[in-house]
C-alpha positions as CSV (number, residue, x, y, z in Angstrom):
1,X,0.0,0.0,0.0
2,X,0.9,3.3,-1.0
3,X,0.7,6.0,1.7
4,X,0.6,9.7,0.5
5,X,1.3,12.3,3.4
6,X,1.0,15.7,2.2
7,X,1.5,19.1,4.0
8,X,-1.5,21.7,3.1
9,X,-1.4,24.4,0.8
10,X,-0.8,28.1,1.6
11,X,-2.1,30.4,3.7
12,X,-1.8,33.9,5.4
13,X,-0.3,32.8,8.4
14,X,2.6,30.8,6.3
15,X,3.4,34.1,4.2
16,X,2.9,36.2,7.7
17,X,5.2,33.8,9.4
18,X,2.8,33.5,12.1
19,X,3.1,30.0,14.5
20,X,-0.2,28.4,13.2
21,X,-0.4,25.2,15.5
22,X,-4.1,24.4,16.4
23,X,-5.3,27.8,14.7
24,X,-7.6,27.2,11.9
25,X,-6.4,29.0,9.2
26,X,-8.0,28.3,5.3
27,X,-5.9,28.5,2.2
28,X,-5.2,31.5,0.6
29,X,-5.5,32.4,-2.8
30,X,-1.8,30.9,-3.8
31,X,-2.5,28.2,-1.6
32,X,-5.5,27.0,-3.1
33,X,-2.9,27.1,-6.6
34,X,-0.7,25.0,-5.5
35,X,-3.2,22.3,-4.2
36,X,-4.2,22.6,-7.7
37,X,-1.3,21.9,-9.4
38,X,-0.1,18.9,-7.1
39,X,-3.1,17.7,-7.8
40,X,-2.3,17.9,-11.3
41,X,1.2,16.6,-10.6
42,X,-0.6,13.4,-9.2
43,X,-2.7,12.9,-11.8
44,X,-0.2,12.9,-14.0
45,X,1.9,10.5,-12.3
46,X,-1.5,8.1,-12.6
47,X,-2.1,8.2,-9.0
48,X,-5.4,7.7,-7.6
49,X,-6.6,7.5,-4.3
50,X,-8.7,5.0,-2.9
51,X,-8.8,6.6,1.0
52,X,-8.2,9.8,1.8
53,X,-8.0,11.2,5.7
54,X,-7.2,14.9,7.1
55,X,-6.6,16.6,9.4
56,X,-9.5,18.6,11.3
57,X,-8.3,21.9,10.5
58,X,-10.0,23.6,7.2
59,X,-6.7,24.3,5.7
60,X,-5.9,20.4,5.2
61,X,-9.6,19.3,4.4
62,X,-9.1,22.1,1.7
63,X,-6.2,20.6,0.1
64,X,-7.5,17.2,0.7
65,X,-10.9,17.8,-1.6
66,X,-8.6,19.4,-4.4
67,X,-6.4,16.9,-4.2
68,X,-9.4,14.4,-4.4
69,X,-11.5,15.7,-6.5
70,X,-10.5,13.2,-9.6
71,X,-10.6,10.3,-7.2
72,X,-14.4,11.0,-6.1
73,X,-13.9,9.5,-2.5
74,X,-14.6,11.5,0.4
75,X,-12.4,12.6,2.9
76,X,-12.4,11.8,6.5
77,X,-11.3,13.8,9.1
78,X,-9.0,12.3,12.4
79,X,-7.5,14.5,15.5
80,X,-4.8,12.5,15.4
81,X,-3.3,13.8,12.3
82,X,-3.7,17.3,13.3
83,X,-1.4,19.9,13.5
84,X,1.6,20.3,16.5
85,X,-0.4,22.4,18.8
86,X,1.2,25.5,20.2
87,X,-1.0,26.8,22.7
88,X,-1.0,30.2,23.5
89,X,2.5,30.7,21.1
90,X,0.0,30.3,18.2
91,X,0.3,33.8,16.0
92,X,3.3,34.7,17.3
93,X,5.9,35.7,14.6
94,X,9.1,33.9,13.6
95,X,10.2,38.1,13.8
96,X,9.1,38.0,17.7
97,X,10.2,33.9,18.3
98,X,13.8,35.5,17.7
99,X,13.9,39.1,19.0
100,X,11.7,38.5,22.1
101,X,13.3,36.5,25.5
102,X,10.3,35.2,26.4
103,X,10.0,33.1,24.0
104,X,13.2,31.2,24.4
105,X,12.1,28.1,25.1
106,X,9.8,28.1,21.8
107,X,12.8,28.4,19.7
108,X,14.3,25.8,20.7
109,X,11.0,23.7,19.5
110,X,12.6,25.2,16.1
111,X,16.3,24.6,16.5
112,X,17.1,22.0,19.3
113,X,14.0,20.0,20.5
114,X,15.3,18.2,22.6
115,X,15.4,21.0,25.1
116,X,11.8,22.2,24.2
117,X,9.3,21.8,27.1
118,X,5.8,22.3,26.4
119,X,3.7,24.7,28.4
120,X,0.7,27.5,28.4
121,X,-1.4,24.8,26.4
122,X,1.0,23.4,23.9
123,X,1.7,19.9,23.6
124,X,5.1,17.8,23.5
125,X,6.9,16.1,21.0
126,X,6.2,12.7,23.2
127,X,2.4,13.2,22.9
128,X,3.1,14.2,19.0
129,X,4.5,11.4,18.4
130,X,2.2,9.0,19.7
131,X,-0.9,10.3,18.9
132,X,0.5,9.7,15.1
133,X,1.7,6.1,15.8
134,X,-1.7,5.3,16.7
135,X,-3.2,6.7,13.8
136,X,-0.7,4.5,11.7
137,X,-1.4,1.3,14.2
138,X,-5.3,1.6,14.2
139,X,-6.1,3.4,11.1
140,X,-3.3,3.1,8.5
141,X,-2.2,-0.7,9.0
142,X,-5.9,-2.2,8.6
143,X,-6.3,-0.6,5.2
144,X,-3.3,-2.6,3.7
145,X,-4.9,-5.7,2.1
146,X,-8.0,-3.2,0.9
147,X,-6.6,-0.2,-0.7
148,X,-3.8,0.7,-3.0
149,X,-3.4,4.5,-2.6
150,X,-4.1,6.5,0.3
151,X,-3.9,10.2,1.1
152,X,-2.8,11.6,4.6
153,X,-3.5,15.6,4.3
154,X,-2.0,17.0,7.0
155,X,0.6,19.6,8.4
156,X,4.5,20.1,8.3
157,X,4.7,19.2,11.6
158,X,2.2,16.0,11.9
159,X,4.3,15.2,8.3
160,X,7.3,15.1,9.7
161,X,6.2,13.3,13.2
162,X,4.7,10.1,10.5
163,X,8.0,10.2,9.0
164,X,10.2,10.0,11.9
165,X,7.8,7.5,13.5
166,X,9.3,5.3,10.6
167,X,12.6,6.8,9.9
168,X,14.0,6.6,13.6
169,X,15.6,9.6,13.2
170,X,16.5,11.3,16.3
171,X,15.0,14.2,17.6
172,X,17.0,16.8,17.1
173,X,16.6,16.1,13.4
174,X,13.3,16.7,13.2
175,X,13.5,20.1,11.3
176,X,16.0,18.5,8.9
177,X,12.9,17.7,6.8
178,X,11.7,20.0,4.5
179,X,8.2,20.3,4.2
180,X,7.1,23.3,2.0
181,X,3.5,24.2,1.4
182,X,1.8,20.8,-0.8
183,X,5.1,18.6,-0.1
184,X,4.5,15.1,-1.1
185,X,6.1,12.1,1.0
186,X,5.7,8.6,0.0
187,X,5.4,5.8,2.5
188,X,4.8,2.1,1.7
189,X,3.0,-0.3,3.6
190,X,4.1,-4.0,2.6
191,X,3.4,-7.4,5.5
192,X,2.9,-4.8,8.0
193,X,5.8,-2.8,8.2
194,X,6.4,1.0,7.0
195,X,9.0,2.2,5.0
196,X,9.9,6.0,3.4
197,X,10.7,6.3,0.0
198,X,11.1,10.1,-0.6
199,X,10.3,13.2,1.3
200,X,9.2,16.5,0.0
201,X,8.2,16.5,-3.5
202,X,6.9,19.2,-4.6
203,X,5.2,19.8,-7.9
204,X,5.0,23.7,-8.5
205,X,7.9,25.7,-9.1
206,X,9.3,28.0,-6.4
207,X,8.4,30.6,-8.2
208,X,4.9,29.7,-7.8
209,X,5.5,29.1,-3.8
210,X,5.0,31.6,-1.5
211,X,6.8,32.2,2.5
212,X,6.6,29.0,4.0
């Protein structure tokens, strides 16, 4: 089974450079584009999708139905796969992350997570990455003798919390993978075990991508 975990599209918060976490931010206009032309990209490439799951948040389930629309399937929604959730840090600028003291110990969610510790609402990387293990265990690994090609819309952070559940990378790498706006990563499902192919395809040209 093919597993197809894909960051959303665009919005105003990614070219703000605003901490979206939990906030539920839709797609922008450039964001919606570039949904559109992975879509195409996938198309192309004769994918089609027999499952297709999102995040809560509007600006995956967005991406999600674009990226779906060929594949008429509908797409289902799971906390689980929702995005890292930064409590009261969410719409604070990447400007004020690294100008302001008090947010020292949120930048070094960004550079060195092994010294992050959540607080004021936000959640770990331990509760990240379980919460995503189980949606692999009890959702994902059921679906491989039934399905061929399945779509996780997510986040960059829920991405790249799937992929080290899989990669074993250590922590401190987490940031190491890129995850622009509509990044592709392939995951296979074969006798029960995961494995990554590639991380972060993209299908637009960055001209056509905004601030990410």
């Amino acid at each position: 089974m093919n597993i197809y975990i894909m960051r959303h599209g665009e919005t105003d918060w990614n070219k703000a450079r605003r901490i979206q976490g939990n906030t539920d931010i839709p797609l922008n206009e450039n964001g919606i584009e570039l949904a559109k032309v992975t879509a195409q990209g996938l198309h192309r490439d004769g994918i089609v999708f027999d499952r297709a799951f999102s995040s809560p948040l509007s600006r995956a389930v967005q991406t999600a139905e674009i990226i779906c629309k060929e594949s008429h399937i509908p797409v289902v929604t799971d906390p689980r796969i929702t995005e890292f959730a930064f409590g009261q840090a969410e719409g604070v600028s990447v400007t004020e992350l690294t100008e302001n003291p008090a947010y020292k110990n949120l930048g070094y969610c960004f550079t060195k997570p092994s010294l992050y510790r959540a607080m004021n609402g936000a959640e770990s990387f331990e509760e990240m990455f379980a919460r995503t293990a189980d949606f692999m265990e009890h959702v994902l690994k059921p679906l491989e003798l039934t399905s061929r090609n399945v779509l996780v819309s997510c986040h960059g952070g829920t991405a790249r919390a799937l992929l080290m559940n899989v990669n074993g990378w250590e922590l401190d790498r987490y940031w190491d993978i890129s995850e622009p706006n509509c990044a592709v990563n392939l995951m296979t499902l074969r006798n029960g075990v995961f494995s990554v192919v590639y991380m972060g395809k993209t299908y637009y040209t960055v001209e056509r991508q905004g601030i990410v």
